[in-house]
C-alpha positions in Angstrom: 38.6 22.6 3.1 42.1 23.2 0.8 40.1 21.2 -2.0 36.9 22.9 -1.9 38.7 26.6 -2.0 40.5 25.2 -4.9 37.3 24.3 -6.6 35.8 28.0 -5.7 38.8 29.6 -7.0 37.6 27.7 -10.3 33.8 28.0 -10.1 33.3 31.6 -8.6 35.0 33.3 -11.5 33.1 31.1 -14.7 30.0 32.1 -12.9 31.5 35.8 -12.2 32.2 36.1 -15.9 29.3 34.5 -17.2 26.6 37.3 -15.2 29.2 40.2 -16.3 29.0 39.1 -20.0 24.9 38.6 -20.1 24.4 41.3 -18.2 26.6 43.8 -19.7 26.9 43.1 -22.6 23.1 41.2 -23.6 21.1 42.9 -21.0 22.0 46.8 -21.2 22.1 47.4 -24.8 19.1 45.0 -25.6 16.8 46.6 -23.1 16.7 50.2 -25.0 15.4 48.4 -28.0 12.7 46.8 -26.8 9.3 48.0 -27.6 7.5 50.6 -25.1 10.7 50.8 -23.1 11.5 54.9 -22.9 14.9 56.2 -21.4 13.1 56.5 -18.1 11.9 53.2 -17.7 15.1 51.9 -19.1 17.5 53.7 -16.7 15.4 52.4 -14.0 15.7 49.2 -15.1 19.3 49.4 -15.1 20.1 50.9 -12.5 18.2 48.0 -10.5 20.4 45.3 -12.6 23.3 46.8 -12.2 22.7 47.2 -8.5 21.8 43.6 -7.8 24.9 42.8 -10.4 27.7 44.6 -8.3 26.3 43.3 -5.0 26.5 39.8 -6.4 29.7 40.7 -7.5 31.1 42.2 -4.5 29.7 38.6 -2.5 31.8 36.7 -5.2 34.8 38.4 -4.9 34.8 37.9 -1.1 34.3 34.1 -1.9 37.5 34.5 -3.7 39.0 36.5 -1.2 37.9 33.5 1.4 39.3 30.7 -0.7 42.8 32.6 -1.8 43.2 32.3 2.4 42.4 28.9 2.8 44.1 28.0 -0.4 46.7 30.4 -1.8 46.4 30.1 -5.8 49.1 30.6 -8.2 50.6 34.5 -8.1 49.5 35.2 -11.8 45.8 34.0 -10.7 45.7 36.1 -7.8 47.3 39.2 -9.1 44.3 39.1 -11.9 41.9 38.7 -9.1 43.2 41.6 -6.7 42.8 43.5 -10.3 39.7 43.1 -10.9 38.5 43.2 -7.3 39.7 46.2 -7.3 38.2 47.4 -10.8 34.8 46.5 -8.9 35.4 48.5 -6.3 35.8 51.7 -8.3 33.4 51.0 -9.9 30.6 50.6 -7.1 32.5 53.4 -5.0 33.5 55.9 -7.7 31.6 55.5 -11.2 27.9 54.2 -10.1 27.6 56.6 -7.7 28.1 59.1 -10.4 25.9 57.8 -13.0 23.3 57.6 -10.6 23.7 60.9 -10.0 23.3 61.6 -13.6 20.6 59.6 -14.3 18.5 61.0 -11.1 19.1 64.5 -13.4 17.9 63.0 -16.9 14.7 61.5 -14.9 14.3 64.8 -13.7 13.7 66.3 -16.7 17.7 67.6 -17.7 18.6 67.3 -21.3 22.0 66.5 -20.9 25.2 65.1 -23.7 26.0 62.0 -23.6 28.3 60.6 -20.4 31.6 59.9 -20.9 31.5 58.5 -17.7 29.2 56.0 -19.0 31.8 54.6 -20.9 34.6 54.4 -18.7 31.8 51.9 -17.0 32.1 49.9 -20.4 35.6 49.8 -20.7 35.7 48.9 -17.0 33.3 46.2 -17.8 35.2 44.6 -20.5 38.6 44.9 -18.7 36.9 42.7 -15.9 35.8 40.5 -18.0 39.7 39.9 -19.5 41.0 40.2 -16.2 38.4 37.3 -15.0 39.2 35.4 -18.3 42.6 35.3 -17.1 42.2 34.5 -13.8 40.2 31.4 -15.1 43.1 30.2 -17.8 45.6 30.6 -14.7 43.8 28.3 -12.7 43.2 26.2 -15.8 46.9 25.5 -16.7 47.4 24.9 -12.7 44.7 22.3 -12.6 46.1 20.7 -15.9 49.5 20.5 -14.6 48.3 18.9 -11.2 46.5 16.3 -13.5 49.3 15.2 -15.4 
């Protein structure tokens, strides 16, 4: 059990950072350039992606969470997981909420200034995905050190 946490605490985060980096930063800003696709149809889409993102996310981190029990990781690995675990959570309890909000306004019609909130969402994204970098080359040197 030990040795398959140990291989989560390896595996969850690639495959966390790898949907955070194509979603956020392929996904999003390609999909308001594509032909036909207005604001409307594009804030749809994303608010669907980044729905099913942050739930996938949110199952991820409590595979972490599982395997950091079973098999306590290094402190600087886990102190950039309970980081951005908790960057996630402020971000699906505090920032989409509000952005949802906004968009459900500029579907309705509001002509409203760009969100600053909006990019606090960015910036949280690309934090995350340093903060998940981290935890990786943490576990990394660990593993390396266990090998030789």
């Amino acid at each position: 059990m030990t040795e398959a946490a140990r291989y989560a605490q390896v595996i969850v985060p690639v495959f966390w950072l790898g949907m955070v980096a194509a979603i956020s930063f392929l996904e999003a800003p390609i999909k308001f350039r594509a032909p036909g696709v207005s604001l409307a149809i594009g804030l749809g889409i994303g608010r669907k992606v980044f729905t099913a993102l942050n739930a996938v996310e949110l199952v991820l981190a409590l595979m972490l969470a599982a395997s950091c029990i079973v098999a306590k990781p290094d402190t600087p690995a886990l102190t950039f997981f309970v980081l951005v675990a908790m960057m996630l959570v402020v971000q699906v309890v505090v920032i989409r909420p509000w952005l949802g909000r906004r968009s459900d306004r500029v579907l309705a019609g509001e002509d409203l200034p760009r969100s600053t909130m909006h990019l606090v969402y960015i910036a949280f994204e690309l934090v995350k995905v340093v903060l998940l970098v981290s935890v990786i080359m943490s576990l990394f040197r660990v593993l390396s050190a266990c090998l030789h």
